[in-house]
TINU-233859 format. One record per atom (N, C-alpha, C): residue number from 0; residue in one letter; atom name; x, y, z. Coordinates in nm, 2 decimals. Layout:
# TINU-233859
{NUM, a, CA, {X, Y, Z}}
...
//
This chain:
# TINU-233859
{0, x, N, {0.08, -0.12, 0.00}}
{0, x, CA, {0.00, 0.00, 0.00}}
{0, x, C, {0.09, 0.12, 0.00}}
{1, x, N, {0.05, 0.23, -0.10}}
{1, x, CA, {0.13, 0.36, -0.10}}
{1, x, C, {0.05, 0.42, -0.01}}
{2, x, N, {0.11, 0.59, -0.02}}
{2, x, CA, {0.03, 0.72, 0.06}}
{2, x, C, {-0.10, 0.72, -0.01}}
{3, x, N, {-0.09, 0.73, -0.12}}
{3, x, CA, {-0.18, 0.77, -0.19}}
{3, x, C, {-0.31, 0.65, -0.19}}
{4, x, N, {-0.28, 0.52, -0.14}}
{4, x, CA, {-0.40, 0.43, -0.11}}
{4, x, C, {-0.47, 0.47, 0.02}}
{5, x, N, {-0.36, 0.47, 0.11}}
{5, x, CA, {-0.40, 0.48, 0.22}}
{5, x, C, {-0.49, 0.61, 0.27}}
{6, x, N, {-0.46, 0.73, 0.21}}
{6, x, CA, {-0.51, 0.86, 0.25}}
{6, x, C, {-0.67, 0.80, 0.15}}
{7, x, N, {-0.67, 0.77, 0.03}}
{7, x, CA, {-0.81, 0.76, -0.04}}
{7, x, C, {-0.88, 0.69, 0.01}}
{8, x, N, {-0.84, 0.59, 0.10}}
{8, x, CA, {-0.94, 0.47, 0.16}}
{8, x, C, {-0.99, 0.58, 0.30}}
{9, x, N, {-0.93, 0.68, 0.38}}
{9, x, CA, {-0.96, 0.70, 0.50}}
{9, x, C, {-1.10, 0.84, 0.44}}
{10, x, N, {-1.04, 0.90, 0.37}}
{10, x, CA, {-1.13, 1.00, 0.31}}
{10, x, C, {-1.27, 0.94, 0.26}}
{11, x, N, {-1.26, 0.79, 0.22}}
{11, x, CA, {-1.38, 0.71, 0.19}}
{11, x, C, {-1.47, 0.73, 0.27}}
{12, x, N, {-1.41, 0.70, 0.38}}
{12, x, CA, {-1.50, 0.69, 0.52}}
{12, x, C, {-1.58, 0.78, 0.51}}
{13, x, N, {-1.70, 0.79, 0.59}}
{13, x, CA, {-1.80, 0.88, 0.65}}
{13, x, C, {-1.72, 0.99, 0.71}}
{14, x, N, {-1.75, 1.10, 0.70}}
{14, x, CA, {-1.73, 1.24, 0.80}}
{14, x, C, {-1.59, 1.24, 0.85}}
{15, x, N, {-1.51, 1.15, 0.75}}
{15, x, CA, {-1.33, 1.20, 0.78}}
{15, x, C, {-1.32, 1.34, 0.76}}
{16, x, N, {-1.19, 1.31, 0.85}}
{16, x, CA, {-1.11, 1.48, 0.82}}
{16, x, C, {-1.02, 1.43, 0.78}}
{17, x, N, {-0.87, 1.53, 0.74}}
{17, x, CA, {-0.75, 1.51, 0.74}}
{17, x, C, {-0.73, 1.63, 0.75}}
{18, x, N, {-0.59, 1.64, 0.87}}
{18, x, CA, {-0.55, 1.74, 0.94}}
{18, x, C, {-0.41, 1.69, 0.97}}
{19, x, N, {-0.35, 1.83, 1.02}}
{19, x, CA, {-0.19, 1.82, 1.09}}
{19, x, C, {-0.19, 1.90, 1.17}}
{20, x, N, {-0.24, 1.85, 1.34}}
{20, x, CA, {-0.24, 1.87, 1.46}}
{20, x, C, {-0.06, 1.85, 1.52}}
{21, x, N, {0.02, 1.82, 1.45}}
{21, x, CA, {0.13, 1.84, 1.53}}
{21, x, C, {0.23, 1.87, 1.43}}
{22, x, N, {0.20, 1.94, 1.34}}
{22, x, CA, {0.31, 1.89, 1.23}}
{22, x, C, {0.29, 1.88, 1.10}}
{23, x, N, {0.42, 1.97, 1.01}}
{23, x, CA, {0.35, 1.96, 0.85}}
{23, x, C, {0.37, 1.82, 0.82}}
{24, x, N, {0.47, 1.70, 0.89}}
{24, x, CA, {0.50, 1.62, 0.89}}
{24, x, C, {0.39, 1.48, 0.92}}
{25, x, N, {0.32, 1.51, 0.99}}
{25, x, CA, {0.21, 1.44, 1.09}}
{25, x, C, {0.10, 1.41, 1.02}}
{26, x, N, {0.04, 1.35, 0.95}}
{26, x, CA, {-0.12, 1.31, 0.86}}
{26, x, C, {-0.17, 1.23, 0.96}}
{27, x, N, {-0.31, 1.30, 1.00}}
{27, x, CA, {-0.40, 1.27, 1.09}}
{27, x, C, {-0.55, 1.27, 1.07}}
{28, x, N, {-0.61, 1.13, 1.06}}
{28, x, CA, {-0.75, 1.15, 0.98}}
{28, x, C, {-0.84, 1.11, 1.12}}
{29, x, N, {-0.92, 1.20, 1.15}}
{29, x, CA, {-1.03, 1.19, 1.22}}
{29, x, C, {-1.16, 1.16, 1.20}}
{30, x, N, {-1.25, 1.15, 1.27}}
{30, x, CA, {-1.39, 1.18, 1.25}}
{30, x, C, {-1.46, 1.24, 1.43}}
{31, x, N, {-1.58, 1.34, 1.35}}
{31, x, CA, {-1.59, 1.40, 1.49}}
{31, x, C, {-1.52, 1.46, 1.55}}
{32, x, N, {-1.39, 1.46, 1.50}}
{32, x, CA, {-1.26, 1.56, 1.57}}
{32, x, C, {-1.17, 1.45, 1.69}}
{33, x, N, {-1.22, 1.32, 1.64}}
{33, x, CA, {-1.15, 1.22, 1.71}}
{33, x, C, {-1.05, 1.16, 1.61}}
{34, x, N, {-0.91, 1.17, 1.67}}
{34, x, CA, {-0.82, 1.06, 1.55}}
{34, x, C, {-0.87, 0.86, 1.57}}
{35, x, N, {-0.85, 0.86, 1.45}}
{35, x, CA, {-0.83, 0.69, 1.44}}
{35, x, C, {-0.73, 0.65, 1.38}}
{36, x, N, {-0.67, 0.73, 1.26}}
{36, x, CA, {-0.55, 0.66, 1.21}}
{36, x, C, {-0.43, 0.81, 1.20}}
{37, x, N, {-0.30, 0.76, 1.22}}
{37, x, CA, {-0.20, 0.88, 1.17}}
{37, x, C, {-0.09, 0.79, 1.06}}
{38, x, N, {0.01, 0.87, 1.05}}
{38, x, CA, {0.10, 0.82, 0.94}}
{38, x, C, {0.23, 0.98, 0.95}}
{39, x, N, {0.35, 0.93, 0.93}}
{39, x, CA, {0.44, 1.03, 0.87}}
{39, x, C, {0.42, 1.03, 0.73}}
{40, x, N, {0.36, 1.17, 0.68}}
{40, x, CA, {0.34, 1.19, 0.54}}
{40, x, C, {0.44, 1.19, 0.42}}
{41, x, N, {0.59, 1.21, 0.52}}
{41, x, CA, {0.74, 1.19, 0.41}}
{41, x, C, {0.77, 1.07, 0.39}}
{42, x, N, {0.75, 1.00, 0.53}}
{42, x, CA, {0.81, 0.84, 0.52}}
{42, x, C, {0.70, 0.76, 0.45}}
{43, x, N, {0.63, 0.76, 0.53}}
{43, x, CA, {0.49, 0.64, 0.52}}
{43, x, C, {0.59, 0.53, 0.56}}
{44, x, N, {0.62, 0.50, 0.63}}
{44, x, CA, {0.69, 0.37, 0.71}}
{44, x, C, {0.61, 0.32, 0.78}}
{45, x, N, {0.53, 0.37, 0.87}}
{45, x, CA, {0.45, 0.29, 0.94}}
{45, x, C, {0.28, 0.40, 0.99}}
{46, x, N, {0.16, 0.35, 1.04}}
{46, x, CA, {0.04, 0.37, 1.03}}
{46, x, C, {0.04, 0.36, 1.19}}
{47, x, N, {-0.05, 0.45, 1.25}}
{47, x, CA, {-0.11, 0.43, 1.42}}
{47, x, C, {-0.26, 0.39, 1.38}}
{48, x, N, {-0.29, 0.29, 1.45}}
{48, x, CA, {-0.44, 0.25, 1.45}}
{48, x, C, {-0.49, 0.25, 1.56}}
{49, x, N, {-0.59, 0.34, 1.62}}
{49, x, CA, {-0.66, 0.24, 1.70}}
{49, x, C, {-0.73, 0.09, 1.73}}
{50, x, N, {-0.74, 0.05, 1.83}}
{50, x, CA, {-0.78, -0.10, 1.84}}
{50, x, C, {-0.80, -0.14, 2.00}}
{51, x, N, {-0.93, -0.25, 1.97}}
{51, x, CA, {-0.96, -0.29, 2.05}}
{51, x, C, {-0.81, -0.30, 2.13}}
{52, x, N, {-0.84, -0.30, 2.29}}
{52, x, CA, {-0.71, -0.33, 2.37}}
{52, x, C, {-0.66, -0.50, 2.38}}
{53, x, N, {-0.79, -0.58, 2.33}}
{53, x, CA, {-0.79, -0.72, 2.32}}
{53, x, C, {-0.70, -0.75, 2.22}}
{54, x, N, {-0.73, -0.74, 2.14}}
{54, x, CA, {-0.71, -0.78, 1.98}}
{54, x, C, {-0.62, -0.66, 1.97}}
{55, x, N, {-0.60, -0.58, 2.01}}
{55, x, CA, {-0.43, -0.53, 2.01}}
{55, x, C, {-0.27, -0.61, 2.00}}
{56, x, N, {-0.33, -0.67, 2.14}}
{56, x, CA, {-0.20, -0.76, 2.19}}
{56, x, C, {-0.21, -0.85, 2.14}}
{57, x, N, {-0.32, -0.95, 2.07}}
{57, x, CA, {-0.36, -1.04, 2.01}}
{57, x, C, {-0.23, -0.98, 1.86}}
{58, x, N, {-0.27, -0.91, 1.78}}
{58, x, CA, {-0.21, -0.87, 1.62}}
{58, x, C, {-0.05, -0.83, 1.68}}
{59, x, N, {-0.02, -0.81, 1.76}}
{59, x, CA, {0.15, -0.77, 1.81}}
{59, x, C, {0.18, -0.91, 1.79}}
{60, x, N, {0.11, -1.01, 1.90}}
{60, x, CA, {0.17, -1.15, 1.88}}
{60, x, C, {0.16, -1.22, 1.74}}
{61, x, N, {0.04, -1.19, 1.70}}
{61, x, CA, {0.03, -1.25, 1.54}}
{61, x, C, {0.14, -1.23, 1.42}}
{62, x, N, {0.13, -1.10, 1.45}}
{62, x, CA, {0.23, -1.03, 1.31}}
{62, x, C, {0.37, -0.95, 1.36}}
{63, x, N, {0.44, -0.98, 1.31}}
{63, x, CA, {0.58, -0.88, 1.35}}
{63, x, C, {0.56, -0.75, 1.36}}
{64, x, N, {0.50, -0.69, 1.25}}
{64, x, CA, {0.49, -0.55, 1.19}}
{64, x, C, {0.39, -0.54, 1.22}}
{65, x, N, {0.35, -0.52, 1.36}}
{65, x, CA, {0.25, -0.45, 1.44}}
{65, x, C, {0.34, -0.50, 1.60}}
{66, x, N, {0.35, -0.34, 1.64}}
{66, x, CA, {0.39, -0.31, 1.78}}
{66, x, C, {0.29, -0.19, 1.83}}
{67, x, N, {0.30, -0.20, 1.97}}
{67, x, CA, {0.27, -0.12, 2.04}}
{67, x, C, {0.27, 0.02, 1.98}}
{68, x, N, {0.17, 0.11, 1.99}}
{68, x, CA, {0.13, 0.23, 1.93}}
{68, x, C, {0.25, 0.32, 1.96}}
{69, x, N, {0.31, 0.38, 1.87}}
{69, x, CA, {0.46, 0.47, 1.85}}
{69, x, C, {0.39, 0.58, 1.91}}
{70, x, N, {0.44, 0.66, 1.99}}
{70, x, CA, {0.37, 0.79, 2.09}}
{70, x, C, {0.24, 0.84, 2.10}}
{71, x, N, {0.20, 0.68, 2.16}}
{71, x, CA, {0.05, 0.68, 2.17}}
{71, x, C, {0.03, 0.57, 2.28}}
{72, x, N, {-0.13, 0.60, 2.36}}
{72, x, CA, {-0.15, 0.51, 2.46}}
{72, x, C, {-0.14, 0.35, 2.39}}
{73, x, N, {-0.06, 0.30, 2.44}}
{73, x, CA, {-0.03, 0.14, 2.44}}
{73, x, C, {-0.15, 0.05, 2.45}}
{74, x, N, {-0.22, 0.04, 2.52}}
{74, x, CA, {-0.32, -0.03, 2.54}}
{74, x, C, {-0.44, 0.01, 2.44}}
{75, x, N, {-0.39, 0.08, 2.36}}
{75, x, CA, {-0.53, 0.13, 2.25}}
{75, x, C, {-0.48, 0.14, 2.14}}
{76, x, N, {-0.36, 0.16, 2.07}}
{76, x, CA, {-0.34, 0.18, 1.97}}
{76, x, C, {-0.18, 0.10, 1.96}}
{77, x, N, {-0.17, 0.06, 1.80}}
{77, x, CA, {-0.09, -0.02, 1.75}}
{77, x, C, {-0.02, 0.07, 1.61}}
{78, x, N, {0.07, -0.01, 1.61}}
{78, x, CA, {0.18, 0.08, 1.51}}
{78, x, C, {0.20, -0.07, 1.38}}
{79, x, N, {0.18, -0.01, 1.27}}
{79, x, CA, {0.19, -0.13, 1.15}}
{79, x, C, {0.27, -0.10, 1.10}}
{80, x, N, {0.40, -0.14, 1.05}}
{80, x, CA, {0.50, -0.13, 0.96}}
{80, x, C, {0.42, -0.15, 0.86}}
{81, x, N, {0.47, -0.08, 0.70}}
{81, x, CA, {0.40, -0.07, 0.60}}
{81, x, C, {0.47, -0.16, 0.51}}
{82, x, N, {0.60, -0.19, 0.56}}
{82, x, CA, {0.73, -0.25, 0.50}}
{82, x, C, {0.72, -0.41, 0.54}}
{83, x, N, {0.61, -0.42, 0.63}}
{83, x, CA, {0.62, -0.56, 0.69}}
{83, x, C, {0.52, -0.63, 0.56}}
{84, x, N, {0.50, -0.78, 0.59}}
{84, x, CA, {0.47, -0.86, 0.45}}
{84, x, C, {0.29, -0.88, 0.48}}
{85, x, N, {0.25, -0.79, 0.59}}
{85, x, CA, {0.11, -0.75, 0.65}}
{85, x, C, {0.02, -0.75, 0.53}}
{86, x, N, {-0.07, -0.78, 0.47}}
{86, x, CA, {-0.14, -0.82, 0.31}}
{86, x, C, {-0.21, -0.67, 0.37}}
{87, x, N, {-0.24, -0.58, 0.23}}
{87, x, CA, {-0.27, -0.44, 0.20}}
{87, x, C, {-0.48, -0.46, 0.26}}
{88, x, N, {-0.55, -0.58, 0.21}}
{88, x, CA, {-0.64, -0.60, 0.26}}
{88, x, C, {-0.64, -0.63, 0.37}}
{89, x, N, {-0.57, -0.68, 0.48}}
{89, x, CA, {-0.58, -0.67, 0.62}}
{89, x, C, {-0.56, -0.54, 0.66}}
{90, x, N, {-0.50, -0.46, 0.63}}
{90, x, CA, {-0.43, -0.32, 0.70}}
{90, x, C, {-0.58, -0.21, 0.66}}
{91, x, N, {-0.61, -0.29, 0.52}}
{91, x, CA, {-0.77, -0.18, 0.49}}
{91, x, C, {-0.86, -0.21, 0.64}}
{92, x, N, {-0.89, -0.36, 0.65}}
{92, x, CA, {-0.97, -0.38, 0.78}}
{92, x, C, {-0.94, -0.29, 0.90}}
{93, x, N, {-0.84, -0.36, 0.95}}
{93, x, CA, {-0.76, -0.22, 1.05}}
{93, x, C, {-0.81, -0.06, 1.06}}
{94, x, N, {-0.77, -0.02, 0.96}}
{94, x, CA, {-0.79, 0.14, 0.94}}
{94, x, C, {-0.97, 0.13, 0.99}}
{95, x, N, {-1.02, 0.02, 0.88}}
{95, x, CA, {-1.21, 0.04, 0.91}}
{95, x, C, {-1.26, -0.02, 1.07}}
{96, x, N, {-1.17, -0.08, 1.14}}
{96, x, CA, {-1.21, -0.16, 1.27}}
{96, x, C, {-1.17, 0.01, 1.38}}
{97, x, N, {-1.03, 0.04, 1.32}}
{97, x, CA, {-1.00, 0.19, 1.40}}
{97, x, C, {-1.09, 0.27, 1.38}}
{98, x, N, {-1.17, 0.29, 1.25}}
{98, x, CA, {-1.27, 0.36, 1.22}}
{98, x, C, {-1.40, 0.35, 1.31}}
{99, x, N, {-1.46, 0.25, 1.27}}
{99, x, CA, {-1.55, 0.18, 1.40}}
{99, x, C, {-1.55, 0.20, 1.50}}
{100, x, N, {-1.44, 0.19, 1.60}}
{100, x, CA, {-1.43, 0.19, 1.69}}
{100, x, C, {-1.43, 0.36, 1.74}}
{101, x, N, {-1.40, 0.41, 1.70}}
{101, x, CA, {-1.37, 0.56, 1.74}}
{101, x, C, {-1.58, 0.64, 1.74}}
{102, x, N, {-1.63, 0.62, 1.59}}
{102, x, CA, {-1.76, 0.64, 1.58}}
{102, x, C, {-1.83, 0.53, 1.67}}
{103, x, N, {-1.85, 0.41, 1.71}}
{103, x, CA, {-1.89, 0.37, 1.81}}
{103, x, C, {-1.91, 0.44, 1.97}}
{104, x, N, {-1.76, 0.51, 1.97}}
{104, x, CA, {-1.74, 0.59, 2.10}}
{104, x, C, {-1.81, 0.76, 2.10}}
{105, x, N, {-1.86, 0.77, 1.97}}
{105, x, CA, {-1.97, 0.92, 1.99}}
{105, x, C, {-2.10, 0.91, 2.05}}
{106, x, N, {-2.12, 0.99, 2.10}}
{106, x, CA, {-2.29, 1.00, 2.13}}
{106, x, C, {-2.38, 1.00, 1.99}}
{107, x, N, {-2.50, 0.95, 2.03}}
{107, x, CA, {-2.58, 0.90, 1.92}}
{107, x, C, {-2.60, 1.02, 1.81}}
{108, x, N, {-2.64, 1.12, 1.84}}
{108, x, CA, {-2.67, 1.25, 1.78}}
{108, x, C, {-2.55, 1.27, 1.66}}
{109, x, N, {-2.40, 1.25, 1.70}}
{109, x, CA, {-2.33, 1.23, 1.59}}
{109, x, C, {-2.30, 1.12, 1.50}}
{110, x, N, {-2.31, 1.00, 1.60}}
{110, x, CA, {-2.33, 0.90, 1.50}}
{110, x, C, {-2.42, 0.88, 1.39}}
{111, x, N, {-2.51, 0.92, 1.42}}
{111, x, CA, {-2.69, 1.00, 1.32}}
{111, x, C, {-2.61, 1.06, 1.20}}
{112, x, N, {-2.54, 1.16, 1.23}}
{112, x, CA, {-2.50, 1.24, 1.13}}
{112, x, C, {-2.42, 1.15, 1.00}}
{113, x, N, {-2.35, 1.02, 1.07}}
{113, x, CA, {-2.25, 0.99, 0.98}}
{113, x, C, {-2.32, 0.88, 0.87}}
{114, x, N, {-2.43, 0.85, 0.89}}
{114, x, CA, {-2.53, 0.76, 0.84}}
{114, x, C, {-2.60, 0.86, 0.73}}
{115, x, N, {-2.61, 0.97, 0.76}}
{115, x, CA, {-2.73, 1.01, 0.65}}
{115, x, C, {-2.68, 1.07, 0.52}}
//
């Protein structure tokens, strides 16, 4: 997966943003004004996902190229090497399960919005 997959698939999504809250360097796609996925926009070496805290530790032990979330709460978010042999249709799931999960965590009035 390039930059250019990965940023088209998150924009897909319902009521994304894309923003750089820390940095011209920093690509940060939200919804609601909540992040689910980041990326270094020069490298693209690796992706932050959110994730269940289960199935977190679960995909660290599964796959090499996924560790613990790079300057991010550990227990919620995970780091994918892009370079690892991780198949491009699993890493799509990921981004949509981080996605999920984040719009699960709104109050209903916004989740309404991302439906209609």
């Amino acid at each position: 997966m390039n930059i250019e997959q990965f940023c088209e698939y998150c924009l897909s999504l319902p009521g994304v943003t894309e923003e750089f809250p820390f940095g011209e360097e920093t690509l940060v796609y939200k919804v609601a004004g909540k992040m689910f996925a980041l990326t270094n926009l020069e490298e693209f070496s690796s992706v932050n996902l959110k994730c269940d805290p289960d199935e977190a530790v679960e995909l660290r032990e599964r796959y090499e190229g996924v560790t613990p979330g790079y300057h991010m709460n550990k227990k919620h978010w995970n780091t994918v090497d892009m370079h690892s042999n991780i198949p491009n249709k699993l890493i799509l799931e990921w981004i949509k399960n981080s996605y999920d999960l984040v719009v699960a965590s709104l109050p209903k009035k916004e989740r309404e919005k991302l439906v209609q």
